[in-house]
C-alpha positions as protocol buffer text, in pm:
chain_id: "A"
residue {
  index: 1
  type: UNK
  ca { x: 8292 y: 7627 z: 3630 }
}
residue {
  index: 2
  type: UNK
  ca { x: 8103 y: 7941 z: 3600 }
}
residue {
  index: 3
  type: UNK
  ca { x: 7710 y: 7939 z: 3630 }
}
residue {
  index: 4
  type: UNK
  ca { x: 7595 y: 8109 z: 3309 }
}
residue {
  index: 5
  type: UNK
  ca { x: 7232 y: 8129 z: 3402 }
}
residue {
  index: 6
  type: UNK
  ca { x: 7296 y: 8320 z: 3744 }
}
residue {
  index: 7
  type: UNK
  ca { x: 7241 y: 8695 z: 3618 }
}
residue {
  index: 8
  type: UNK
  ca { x: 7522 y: 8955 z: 3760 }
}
residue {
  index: 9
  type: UNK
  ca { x: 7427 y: 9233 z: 4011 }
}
residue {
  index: 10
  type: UNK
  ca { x: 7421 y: 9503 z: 3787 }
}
residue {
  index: 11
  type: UNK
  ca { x: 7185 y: 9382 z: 3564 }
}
residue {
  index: 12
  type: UNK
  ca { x: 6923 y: 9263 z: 3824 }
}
residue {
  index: 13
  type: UNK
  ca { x: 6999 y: 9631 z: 4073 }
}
residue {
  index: 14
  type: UNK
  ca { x: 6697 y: 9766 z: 3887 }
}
residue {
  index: 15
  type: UNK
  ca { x: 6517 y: 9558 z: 3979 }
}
residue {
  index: 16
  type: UNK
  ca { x: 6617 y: 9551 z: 4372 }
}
residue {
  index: 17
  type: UNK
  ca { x: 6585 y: 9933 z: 4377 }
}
residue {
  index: 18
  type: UNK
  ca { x: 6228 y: 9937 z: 4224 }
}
residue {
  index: 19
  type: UNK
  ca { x: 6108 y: 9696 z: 4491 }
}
residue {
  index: 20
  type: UNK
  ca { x: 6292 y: 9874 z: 4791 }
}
residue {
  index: 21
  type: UNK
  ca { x: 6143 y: 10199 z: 4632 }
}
residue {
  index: 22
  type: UNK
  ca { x: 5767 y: 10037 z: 4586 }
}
residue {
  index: 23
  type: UNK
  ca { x: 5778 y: 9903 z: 4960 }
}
residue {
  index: 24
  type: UNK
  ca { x: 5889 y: 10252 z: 5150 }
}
residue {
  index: 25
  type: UNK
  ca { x: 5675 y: 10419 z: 4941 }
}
residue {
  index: 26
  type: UNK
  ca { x: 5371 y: 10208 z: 5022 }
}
residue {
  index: 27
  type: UNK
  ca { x: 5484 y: 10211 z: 5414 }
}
residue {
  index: 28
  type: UNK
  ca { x: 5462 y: 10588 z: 5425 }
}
residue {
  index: 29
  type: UNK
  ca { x: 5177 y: 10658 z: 5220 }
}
residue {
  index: 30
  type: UNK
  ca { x: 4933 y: 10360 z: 5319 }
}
residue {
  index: 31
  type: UNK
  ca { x: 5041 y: 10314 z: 5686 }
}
residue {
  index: 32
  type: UNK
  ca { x: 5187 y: 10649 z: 5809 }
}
residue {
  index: 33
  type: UNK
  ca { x: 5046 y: 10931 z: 5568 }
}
residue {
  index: 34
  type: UNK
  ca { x: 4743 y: 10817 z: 5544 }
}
residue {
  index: 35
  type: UNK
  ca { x: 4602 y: 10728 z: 5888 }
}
residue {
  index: 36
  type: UNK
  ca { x: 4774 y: 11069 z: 6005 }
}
residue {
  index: 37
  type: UNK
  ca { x: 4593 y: 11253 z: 5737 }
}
residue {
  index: 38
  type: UNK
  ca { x: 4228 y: 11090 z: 5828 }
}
residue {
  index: 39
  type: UNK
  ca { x: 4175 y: 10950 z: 5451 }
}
residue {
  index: 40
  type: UNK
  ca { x: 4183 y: 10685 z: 5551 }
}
residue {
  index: 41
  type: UNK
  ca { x: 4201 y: 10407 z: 5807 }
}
residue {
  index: 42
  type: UNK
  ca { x: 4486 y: 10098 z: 5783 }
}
residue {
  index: 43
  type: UNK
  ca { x: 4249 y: 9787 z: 5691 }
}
residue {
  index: 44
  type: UNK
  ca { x: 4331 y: 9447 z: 5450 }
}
residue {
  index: 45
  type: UNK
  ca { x: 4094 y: 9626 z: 5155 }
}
residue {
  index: 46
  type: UNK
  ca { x: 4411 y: 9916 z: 5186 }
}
residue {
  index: 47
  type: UNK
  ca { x: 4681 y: 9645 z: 5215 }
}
residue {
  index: 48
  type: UNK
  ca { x: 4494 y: 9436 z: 4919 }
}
residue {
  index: 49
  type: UNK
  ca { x: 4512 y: 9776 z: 4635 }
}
residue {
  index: 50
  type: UNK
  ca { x: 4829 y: 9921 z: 4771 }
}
residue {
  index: 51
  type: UNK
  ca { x: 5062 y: 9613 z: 4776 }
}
residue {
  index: 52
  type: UNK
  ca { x: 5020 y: 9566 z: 4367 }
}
residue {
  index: 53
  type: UNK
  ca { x: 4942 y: 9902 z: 4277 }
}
residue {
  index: 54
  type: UNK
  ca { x: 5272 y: 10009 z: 4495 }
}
residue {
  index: 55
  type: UNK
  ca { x: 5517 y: 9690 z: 4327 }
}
residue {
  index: 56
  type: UNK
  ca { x: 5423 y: 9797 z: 4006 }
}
residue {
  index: 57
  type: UNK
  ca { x: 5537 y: 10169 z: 4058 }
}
residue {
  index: 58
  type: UNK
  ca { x: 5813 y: 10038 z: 4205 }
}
residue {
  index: 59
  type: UNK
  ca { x: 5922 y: 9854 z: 3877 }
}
residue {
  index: 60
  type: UNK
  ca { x: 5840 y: 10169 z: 3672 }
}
residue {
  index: 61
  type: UNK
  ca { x: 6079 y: 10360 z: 3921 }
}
residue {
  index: 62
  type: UNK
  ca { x: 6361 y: 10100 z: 3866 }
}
residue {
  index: 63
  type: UNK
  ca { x: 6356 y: 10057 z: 3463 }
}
residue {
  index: 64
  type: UNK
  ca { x: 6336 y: 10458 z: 3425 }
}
residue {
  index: 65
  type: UNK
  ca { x: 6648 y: 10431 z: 3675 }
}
residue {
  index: 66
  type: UNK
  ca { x: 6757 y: 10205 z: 3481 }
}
residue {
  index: 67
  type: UNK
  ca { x: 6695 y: 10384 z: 3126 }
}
residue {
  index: 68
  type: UNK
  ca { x: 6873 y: 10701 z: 3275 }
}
residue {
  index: 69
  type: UNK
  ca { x: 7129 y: 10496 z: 3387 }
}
residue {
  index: 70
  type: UNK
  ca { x: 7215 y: 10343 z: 3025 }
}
residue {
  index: 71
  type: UNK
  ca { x: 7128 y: 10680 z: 2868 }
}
residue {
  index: 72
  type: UNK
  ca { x: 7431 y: 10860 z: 3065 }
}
residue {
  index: 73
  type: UNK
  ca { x: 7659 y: 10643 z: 3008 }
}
residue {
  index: 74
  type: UNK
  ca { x: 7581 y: 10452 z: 3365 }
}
residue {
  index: 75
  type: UNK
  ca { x: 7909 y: 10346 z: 3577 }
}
């Protein structure tokens, strides 16, 4: 018996490559950029802004993936 409730891969991938986006993204810019640029130093205030600030851009990223996705005709 198939599990209805389970959503497929394809329609959760957005949401997958959002978050994978968000994180590397916050890695480089709060933890290697950042320090090596003297903004600023690595500290839990940093972690605290970036980690929500960072997700959320992440999700943006993914649903405007997948809008272009769905708007050329995806796979």
């Amino acid at each position: 018996m198939k599990n209805r409730n389970v959503p497929s891969v394809d329609k959760v991938r957005w949401l997958w490559t959002g978050l994978i986006w968000g994180l590397v993204t916050f890695v480089l810019v709060e933890i290697i950029i950042g320090p090596l640029t003297g903004d600023a130093a690595i500290s839990l205030k940093t972690f605290y802004i970036g980690i929500p600030i960072w997700t959320v851009a992440g999700l943006c990223f993914g649903l405007s993936m997948r809008w272009w996705e769905s708007r050329k005709g995806g796979k």
